[in-house]
N, C-alpha and C positions, 0 to 999 in steps of 0.2 A: 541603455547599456552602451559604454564606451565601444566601439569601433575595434574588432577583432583583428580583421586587416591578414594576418599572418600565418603561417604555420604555427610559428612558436606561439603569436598569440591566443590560437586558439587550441594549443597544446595545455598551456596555460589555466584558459578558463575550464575549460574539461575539467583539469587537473581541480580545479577549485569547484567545482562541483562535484566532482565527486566525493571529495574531502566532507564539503556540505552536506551533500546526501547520508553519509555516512555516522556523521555527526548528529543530521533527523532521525533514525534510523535507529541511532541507541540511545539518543537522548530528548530528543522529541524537540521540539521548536527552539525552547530556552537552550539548546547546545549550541544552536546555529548562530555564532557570533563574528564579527572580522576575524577577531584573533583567532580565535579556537579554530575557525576554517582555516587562516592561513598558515598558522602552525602545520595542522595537520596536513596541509598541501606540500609543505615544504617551500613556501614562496612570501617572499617580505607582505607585511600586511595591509600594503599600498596595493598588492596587487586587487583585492578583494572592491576598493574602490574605485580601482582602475576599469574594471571588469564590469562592473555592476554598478548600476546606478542610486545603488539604495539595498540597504539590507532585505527589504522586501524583496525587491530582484531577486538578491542570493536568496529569500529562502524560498521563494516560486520555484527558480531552478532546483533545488533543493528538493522539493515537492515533486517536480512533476520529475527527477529520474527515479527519485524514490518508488512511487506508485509506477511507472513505468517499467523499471525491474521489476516490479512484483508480478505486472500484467504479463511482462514477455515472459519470466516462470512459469507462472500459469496456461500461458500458450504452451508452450513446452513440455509441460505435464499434459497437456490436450492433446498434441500430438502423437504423446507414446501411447494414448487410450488406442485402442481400435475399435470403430465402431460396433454398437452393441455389443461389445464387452464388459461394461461395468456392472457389475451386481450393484444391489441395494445400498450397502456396507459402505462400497469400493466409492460407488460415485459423492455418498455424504462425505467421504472423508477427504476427497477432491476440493469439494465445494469450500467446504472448512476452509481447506487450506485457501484457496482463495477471497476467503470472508476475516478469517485469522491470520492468515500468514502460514506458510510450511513450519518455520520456526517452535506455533503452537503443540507442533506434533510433539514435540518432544518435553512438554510439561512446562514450555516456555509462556510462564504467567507475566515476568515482565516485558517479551514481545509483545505478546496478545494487551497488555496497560499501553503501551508506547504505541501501538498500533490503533487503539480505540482515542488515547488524548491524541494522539496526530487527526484524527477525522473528527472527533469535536473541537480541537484545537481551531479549524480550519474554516470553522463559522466565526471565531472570533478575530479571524483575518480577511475581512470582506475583499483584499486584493488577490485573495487566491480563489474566490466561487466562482470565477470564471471556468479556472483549470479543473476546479475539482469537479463540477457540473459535466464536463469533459470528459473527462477519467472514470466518472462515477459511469457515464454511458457503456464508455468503452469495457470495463469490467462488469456491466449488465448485459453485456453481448457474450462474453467470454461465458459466461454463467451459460446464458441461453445455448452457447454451441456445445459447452460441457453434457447438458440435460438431454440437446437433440443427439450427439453421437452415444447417450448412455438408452436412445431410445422412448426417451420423455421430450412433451413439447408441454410448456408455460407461458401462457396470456403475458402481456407486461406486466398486470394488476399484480399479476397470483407470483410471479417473478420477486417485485415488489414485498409483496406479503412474507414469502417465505424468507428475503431478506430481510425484513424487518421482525421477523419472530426470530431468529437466530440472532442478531443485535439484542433483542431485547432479554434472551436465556444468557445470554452472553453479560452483560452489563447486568441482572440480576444476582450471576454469579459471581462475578468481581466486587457487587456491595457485600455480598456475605459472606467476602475472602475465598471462595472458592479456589483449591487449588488448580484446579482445572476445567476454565470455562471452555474447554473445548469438549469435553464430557457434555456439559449443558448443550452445545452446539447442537452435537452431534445426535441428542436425545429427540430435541426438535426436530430434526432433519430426519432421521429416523420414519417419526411418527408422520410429516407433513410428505415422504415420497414413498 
């Protein structure tokens, strides 16, 4: 990454990543291009390689505000819980959203696609498994402090397991066009707390 140096400069790259992000976000990896970022920044499209040393750059940064907003959301919905407050219902539909996105609440099937090719996307970017190995932690944590303040405590393993049986009702319902793999989710989640 080019040398930030400044205010403006790092008003700048902000500014270009967010653009980025935003771009990941609705359009999934293939959005995230110079132009299209620096369009949407509002900044010549020199800035983009001024910034960033490589598309990969931009779309790591890209990546990691993405799932970053997601996770500080989902703090935020944590914090409005109050301990042992959440019924059964209340805490799947938590989780969801942290597994789907908030956005799923609202029958949002192209979220929930954009959000599932952004994370297999992300194996076929071996420059982002670092971050995502990362990130993946940090939202197995969040998960774990959702469970322990609704009064549930989960092994890593079983942590593990429950994520990947909600992925996998989730992607089963997306191949058979389900309009709402969050229904599938939620059936899971249900039965497994």
């Amino acid at each position: 990454m080019a040398a930030v140096g400044t205010p403006k400069g790092e008003r700048r790259r902000a500014e270009l990543v967010t653009a980025a992000a935003a771009l990941l976000r609705s359009g999934g990896f293939d959005a995230v291009r110079h132009r299209a970022v620096a369009e949407r920044a509002g900044l010549p499209l020199s800035s983009t390689t001024y910034y960033f040393d490589s598309l990969d750059d931009l779309v790591t940064a890209a990546a990691e505000r993405t799932s970053r907003d997601e996770l500080d959301e989902g703090r935020a919905q944590l914090a409005a819980l109050a301990p042992g407050s959440a019924d059964t219902p209340e805490l799947v539909e938590l989780v969801i959203d942290q597994l789907l996105g908030p956005e799923s609440r609202d029958g949002g099937l192209d979220a929930v696609l954009l959000r599932y090719e952004r994370l297999v996307g992300a194996g076929r970017r071996p420059y982002l498994a670092p971050l995502m190995r990362e990130l993946r932690g940090e939202l197995d944590a969040l998960l774990v402090e959702i469970l322990v303040r609704s009064g549930r405590r989960l092994e890593p393993a079983a942590l593990r397991d429950l994520v990947c049986m909600v992925d996998g009702a989730v992607i089963s319902a997306l191949i058979e066009a389900d309009p709402d793999p969050r229904a599938a989710a939620r059936e899971v989640l249900l039965r497994l707390l």
